[in-house]
N, C-alpha and C positions, 0 to 999 in steps of 0.2 A: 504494500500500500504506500503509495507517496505522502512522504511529507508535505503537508500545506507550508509553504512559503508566509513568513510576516509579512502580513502590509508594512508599506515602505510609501511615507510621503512622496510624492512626486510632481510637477507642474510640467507644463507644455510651454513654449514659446513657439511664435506659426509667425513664418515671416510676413512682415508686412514694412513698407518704408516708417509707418511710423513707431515700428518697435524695432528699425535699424535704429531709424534718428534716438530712440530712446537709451538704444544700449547704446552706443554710441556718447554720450552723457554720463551715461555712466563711468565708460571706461573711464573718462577724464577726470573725474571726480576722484575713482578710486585711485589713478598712477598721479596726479600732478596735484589732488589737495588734501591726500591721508584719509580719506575716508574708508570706510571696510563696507562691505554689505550686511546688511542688520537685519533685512527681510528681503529674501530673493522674487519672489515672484511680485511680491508689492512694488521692487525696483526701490527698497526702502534704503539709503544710506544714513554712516552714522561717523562723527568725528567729535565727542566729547570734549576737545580742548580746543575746535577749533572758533578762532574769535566772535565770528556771526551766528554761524549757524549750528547747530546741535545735527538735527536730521535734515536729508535731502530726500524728496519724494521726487523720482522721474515717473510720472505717470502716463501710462496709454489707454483710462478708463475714460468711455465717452463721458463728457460734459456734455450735454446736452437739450438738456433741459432742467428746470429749477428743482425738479427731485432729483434728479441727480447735484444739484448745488446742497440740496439738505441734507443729502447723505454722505457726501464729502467734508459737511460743517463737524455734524456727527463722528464722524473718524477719524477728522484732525482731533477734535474735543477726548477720542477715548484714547487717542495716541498720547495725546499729553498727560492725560491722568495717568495713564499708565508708566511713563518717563517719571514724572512724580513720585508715585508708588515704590518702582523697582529698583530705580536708579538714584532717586532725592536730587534729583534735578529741579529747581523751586517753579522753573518760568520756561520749558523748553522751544528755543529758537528753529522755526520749522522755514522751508524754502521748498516751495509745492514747487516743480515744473509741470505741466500740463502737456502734452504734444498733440491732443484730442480735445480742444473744448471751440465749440462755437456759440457760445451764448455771451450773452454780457450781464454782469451779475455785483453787485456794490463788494466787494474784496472784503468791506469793513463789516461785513456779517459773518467772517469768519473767524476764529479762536484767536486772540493776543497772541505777537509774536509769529504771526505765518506773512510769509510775503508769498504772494500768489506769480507766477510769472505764466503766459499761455504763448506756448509758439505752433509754427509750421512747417517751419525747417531750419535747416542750419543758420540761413542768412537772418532769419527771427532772431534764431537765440542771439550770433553775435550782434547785431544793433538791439539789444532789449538793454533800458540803462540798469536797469538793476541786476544784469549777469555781469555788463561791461565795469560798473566800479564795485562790486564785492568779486569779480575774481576776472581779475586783469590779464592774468595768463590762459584765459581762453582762447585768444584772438590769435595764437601761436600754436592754438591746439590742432592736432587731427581727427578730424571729428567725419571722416568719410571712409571708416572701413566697411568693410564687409559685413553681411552676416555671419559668413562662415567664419572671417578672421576673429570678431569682436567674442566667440566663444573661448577662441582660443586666449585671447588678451586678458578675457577678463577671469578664465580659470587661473591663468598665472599669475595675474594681481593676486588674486585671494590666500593663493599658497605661498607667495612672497609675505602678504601681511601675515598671516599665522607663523610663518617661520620667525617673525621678526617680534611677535606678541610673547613666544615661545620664550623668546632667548631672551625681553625685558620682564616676564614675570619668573623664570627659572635663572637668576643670575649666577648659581652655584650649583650644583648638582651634587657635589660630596659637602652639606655642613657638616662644621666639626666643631664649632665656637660655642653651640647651645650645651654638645656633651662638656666642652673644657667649664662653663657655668653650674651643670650639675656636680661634675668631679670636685669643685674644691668646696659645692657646697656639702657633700659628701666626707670630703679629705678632712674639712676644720672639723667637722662634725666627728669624726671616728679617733681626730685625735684630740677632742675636748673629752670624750667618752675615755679614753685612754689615762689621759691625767685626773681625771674626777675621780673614776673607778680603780684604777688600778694603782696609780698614784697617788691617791686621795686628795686633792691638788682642787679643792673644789672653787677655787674661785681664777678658777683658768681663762674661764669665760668673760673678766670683764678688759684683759690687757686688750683688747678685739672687739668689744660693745661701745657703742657711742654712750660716752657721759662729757658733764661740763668741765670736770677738770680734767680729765683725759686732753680734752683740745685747748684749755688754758695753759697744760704743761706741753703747748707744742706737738701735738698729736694727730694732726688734719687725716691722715690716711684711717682713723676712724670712719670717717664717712663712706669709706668702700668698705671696709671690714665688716661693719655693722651690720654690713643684709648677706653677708655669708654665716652668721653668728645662727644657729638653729635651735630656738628653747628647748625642744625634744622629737623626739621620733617622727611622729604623726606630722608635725609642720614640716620636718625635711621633705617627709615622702610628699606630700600636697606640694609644695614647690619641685620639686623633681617631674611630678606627672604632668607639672601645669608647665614647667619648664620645655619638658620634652615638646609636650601638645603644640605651645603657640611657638617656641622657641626655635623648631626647624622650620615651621611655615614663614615666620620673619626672615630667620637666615636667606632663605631660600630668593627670598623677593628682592632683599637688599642684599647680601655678600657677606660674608664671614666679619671682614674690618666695620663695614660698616653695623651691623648687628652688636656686634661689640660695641661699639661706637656708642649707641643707641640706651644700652643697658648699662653702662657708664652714666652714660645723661640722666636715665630713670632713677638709678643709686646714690647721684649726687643731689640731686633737688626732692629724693624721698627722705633721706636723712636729713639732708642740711633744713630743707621745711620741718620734719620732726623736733629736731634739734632747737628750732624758735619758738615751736607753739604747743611742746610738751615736755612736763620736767619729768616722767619715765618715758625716755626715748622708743619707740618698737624697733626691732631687730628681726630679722630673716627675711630670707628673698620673696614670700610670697610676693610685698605690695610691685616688687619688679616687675612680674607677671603682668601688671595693670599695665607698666610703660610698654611689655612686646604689643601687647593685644590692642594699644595706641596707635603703635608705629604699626599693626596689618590694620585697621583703621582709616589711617593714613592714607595707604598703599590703595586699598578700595576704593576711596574717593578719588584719586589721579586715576585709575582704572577701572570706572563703574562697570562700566559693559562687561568684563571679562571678572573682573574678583567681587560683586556686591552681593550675587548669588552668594558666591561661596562663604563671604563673611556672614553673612548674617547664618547661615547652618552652622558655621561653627563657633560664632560668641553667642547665638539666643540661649545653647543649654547654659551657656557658662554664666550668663547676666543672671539665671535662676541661682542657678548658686552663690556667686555673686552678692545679690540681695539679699540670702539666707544669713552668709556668712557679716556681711554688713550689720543685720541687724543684732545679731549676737554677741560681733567682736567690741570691741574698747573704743573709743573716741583718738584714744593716740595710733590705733594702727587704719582709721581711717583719716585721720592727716596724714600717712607712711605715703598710703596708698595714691589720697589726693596729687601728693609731689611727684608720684612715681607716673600718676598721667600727665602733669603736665611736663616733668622731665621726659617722657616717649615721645610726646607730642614734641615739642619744641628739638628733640634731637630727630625728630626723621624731618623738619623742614630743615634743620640747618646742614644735616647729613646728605639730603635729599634720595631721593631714588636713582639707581645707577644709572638705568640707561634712559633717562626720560629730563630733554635738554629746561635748566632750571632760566628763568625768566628772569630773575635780576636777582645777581649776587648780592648785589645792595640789600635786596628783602635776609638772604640768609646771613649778611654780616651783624643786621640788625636785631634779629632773632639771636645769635650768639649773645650779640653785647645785653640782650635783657634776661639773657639765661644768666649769664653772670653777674649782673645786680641783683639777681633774687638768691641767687650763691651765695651772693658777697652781705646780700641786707641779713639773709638767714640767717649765719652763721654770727654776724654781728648780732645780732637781736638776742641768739641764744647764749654770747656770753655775757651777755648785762644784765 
């Protein structure tokens, strides 16, 4: 007996000039202004960072009468809800192309933020003023291939951009930086055990815990030590698993240096904040956890399309715990925690993402210098 075969999504395209003209638009969109295809048969394109426009619709549905104007109003309207929704996009900028509409119709009945444009052929689109000054390098484009060519062009754009999506959301492939963070939270731990236990040595633990005279006798490398320092058992393992969890998924986005980087930043403004606005400081790595799961945070809003999905399946279980552990724990180890987000945060802008080109150094020098007045205020505040 044969196996039934799964159903397998599929669409047609049947030529016609004006689903040349269309793919054709396309292609140029995809090779010359970084957009991806975000819905194929809709002809839906998508470029998240680019200045205007969010989505490009090249359309070849007749426009032709005023129900078909309501139900294009309608689907601009669930497109943006839905950019909203999935992506927290606040206000998404849409650019309808048209190659199909003969009606005339008031533009300003359609959804905020859509520019309507309707052509007929090539020579439309290039004299249309609103192709010519949002994207000037059309008028150098080749916009007369084939149909048979523009399959092949624009399969190799698509597999160009994924190879390239690939290689800026997998910057590493072997991390090693999240296990070198568990190891020593591991290492201080077995050899605090060692001196307490075996040595009897029980106040091993504070040459390594942040206190106030520790850093009045000259002691600043407390502020790293202090979130490797593990009360007992049960906090090591819960930072170790919470380590492991977001702490390869970080690596992985940013780079080993830079991940490091990152949890440096989380460890300085979790303690040095602790340190001003609690007289029993907290100690162990959990609130770091808060800075990785910051900086994949981060990383999903520069790459909604491809990582927002994925963030949210894997901080909503963790926000539930989260919130458990929040409401149970101490007031000082939710200031740990608080420092430890805005240290993630404030080290993945000035760290940035590896391969995603940053818009003014100036923003990330300026970002530095107020990480370090809140270093410098902290630490002052905690010894007065």
């Amino acid at each position: 007996m044969d196996k039934k075969k799964p159903a397998v999504d599929t669409y047609e395209i049947r030529y016609s000039d004006k689903e040349e003209l269309a793919l054709n638009i396309v292609n140029y969109f995809l090779k010359k202004e970084n957009f991806s295809l975000f819905n194929i048969p809709e002809k839906m394109l998508e470029n998240f960072s680019h200045p205007l426009y969010d989505l490009v619709f090249i359309s070849t549905e007749r426009l032709h009468s005023s129900e078909a104007i309501v139900h294009l109003e309608h689907k601009l309207k669930s497109v943006k809800k839905k950019m909203t929704k999935t992506y927290l996009i606040p206000s998404p900028s849409i650019l309808f192309i048209s190659v199909d509409c003969n009606i005339k119709f008031d533009v300003d009945q359609l959804p905020k933020n859509v520019e309507f444009v309707s052509i007929d052929s090539v020579e439309d689109l290039l004299s249309h003023p609103i192709i010519l000054e949002d994207f000037p390098a059309i008028k150098t484009a080749n916009l007369t291939h084939s149909f048979s060519e523009l399959s092949q062009l624009i399969n190799k754009e698509g597999i160009l951009h994924l190879r390239k999506i690939r290689s800026m959301l997998t910057y590493t492939d072997k991390p090693w930086g999240y296990i070198l963070l568990i190891s020593l939270n591991v290492l201080w731990f077995l050899s605090f055990a060692y001196l307490n236990v075996l040595e009897n040595q029980t106040d091993q633990i504070r040459p390594f815990a942040l206190t106030q005279q520790g850093v009045q006798e000259g002691a600043y490398w407390l502020f790293i030590t202090n979130s490797f320092v593990s009360r007992d058992i049960f906090q090591l393992i819960a930072a170790a698993i919470f380590t492991s969890y977001f702490g390869r998924f970080t690596e992985k986005l940013y780079g080993t240096m830079r991940f490091l980087g990152i949890a440096l930043f989380s460890i300085g403004l979790s303690n040095s904040v602790s340190f001003a606005l609690t007289t029993e400081h907290q100690f162990g790595f959990f609130p770091i956890v808060i800075g990785l799961v910051t900086a994949i945070g981060y990383a999903s809003f520069n790459y909604r399309r491809y990582l927002m999905m994925s963030f949210r399946k894997m901080v909503v279980p963790f926000i539930g715990i989260f919130f458990i552990y929040a409401f149970i724990t101490s007031y000082n180890e939710l200031i740990a925690i608080s420092g430890a987000f805005l240290g993630g945060l404030l080290g993945s802008v000035i760290l940035g993402l590896p391969k995603k080109k940053s818009k003014s150094i100036l923003k990330r020098i300026l970002f530095l210098l107020g990480y370090l007045a809140i270093l410098s205020i902290s630490i002052l505040t905690g010894l007065e």
